[in-house]
N, C-alpha and C positions, 0 to 999 in steps of 0.2 A: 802435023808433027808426028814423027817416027814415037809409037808406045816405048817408054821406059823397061827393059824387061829387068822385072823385080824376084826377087824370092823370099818367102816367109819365113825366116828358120826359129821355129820351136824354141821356146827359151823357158828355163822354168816350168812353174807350172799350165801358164796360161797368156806369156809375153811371143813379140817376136820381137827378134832382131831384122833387120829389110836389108836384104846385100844386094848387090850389083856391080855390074864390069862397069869400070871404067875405061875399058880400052889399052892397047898393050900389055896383055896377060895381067893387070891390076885391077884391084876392087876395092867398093867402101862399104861400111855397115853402116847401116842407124841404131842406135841404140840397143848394143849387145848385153842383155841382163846375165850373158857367160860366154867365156868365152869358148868354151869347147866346141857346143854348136857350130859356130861359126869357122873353128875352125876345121872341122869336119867336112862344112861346105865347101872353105876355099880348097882343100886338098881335094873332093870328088869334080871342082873345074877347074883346077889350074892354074888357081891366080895366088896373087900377091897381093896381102891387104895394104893400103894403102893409103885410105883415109877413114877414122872414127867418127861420125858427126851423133851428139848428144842433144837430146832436145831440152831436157832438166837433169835435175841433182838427184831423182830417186832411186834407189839401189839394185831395181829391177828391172834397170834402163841403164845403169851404168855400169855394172856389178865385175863384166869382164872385158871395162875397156883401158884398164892399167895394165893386165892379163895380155890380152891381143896386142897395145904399145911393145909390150917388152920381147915378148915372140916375132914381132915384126916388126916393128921400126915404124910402123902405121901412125902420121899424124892424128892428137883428138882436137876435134872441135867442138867448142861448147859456148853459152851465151856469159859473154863479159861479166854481167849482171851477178851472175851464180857461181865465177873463178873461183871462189873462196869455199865454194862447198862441189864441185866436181873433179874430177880426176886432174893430176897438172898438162892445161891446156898448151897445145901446142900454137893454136886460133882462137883466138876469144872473138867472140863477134856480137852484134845485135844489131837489131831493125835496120833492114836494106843493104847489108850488107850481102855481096857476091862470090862464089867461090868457084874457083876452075878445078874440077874435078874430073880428070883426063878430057874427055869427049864430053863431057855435060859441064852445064853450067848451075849450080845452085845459090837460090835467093834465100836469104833470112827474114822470118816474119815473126815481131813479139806476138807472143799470146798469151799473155799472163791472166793466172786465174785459179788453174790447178794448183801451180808454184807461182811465186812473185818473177823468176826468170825465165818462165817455161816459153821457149823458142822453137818453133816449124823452120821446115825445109821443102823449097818447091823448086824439082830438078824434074825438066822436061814437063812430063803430064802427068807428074805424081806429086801427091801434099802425103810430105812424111811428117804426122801432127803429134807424133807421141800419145801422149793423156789426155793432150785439149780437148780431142774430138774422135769417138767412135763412131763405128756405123749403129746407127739409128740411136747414139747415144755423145753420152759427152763425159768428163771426167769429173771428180769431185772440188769443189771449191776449197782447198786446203787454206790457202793463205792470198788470195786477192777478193775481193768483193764479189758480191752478187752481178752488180753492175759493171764489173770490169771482165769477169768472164763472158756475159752477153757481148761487149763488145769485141770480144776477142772470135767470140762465135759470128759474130755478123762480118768482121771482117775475113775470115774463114769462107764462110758460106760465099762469098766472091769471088773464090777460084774458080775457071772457066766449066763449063760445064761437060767436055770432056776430061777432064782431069777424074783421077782415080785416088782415094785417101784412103793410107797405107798407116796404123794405124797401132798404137803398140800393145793391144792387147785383142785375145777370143773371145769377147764378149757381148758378139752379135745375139746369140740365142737369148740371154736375159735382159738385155736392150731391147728387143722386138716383143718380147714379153712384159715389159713397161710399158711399152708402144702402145702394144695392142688394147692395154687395160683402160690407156686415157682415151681412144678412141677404135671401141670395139668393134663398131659398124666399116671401119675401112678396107675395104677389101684389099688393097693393094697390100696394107701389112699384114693381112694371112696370106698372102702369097709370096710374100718376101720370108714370113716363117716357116712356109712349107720346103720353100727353096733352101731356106737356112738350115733345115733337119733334114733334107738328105744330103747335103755338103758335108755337114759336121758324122754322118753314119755312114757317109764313104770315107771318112777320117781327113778329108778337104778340108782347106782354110775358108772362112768366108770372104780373105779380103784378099787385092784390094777390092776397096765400094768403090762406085757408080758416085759423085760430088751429085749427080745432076739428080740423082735417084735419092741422095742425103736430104738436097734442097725439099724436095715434095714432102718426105715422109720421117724426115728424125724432127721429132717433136722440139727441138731444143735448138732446131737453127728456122724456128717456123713461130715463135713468139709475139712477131708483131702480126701474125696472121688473124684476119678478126674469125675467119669460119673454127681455128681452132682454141681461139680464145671466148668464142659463145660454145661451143663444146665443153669447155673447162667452168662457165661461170665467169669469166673474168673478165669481159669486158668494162673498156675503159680505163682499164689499168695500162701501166709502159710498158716495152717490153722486158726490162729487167726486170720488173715485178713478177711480170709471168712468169720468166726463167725463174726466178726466188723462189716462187709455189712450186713448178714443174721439179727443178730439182732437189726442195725440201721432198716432195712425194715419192720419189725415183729412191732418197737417202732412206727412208723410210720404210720402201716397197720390200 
């Protein structure tokens, strides 16, 4: 499969928006928390926005996608579930739903957990997860259970292992510093932090992540693992119990 080429554009203080061609001088964002960024992007290549796609209802992910509608004509997509609290949708969509998006084709995955309608997008060899899932981290459980985010995480962690998770926030450096605290001795995540700190001091994004590099080392999609659940103490418990601990610590840290 031909890489998705993706770009990260700055949003706020600490979000990205993820654009892309779609083919004939057109493009789509995910999750523009404004819209100026973006549209700064499409004027430096040339295109025409063309499709919004929304992963949830938070304002730092939605902020400038009524902004971009009106300046462009740009369809939004967002998940059925959350119509009622996201911008007026042109696509409401949810679970397995498909969308033609010039040259690319993308998939709809619930994953509710952060929000009650929070919905991914898997276009080519990228998972655009929103808040579900950072690199080497994952998002807050706002309003779905303990046990319905672990599931949202496990089904996640099943993207192919070339696949790349594009991600809507920078918050690799204090994810890898959580990382590191519950298991100090792994050498792979002080390597993944020293990577992470001259990326971010050449003023680089860290993403997108490696899904295959998530699997190993983000503590939060490794739960049912027994080597890091006797590292924790917790052996014997589910793994949504572990996630419950891991991410009460993480809320905490």
């Amino acid at each position: 499969m031909t890489p998705l080429p993706v770009s990260p554009v700055p949003c706020l203080s600490d979000n990205y928006a993820w654009c892309f061609a779609t083919g004939e001088g057109e493009a789509a964002v995910v999750d523009p928390g404004a819209a100026e960024p973006v549209q700064r992007w499409l004027a430096l290549q040339g295109l025409r926005l063309r499709t919004i796609l929304l992963t949830h209802h938070h304002g730092d992910h939605t902020g400038g996608a009524w902004g971009l509608h009106q300046s462009t004509g740009a369809s939004i997509v967002g998940a059925s579930a959350d119509e009622h609290r996201l911008p007026p949708l042109d696509w409401a969509v949810q679970e397995g739903d498909r969308l033609e998006l010039g040259l690319h084709r993308a998939r709809v995955l619930a994953v509710p957990g952060h929000t009650s309608g929070h919905i991914a997008f898997v276009v080519g060899d990228v998972l655009f997860a929103g808040d579900a899932l950072f690199a080497y981290g994952c998002g807050r459980v706002f309003e779905g259970s303990m046990a319905q985010m672990w599931a949202s995480l496990d089904r996640l962690r099943q993207i192919p292992d070339a696949a790349r998770l594009c991600c809507g926030h920078e918050y690799t450096s204090a994810n890898l510093r959580f990382a590191r605290h519950l298991e100090p001795e792994r050498d792979e995540l002080i390597d993944a932090a020293v990577r992470c700190i001259g990326q971010r001091q050449q003023g680089l994004p860290t993403l997108p992540a490696s899904m295959d590099e998530q699997r190993a080392l983000n503590p939060f999609l490794r739960c049912d693992e027994p080597e890091l659940q006797a590292v924790l103490g917790l052996e014997g418990l589910s793994p949504s119990e572990v996630f419950a601990h891991i991410r009460g610590r993480k809320d905490a840290f």
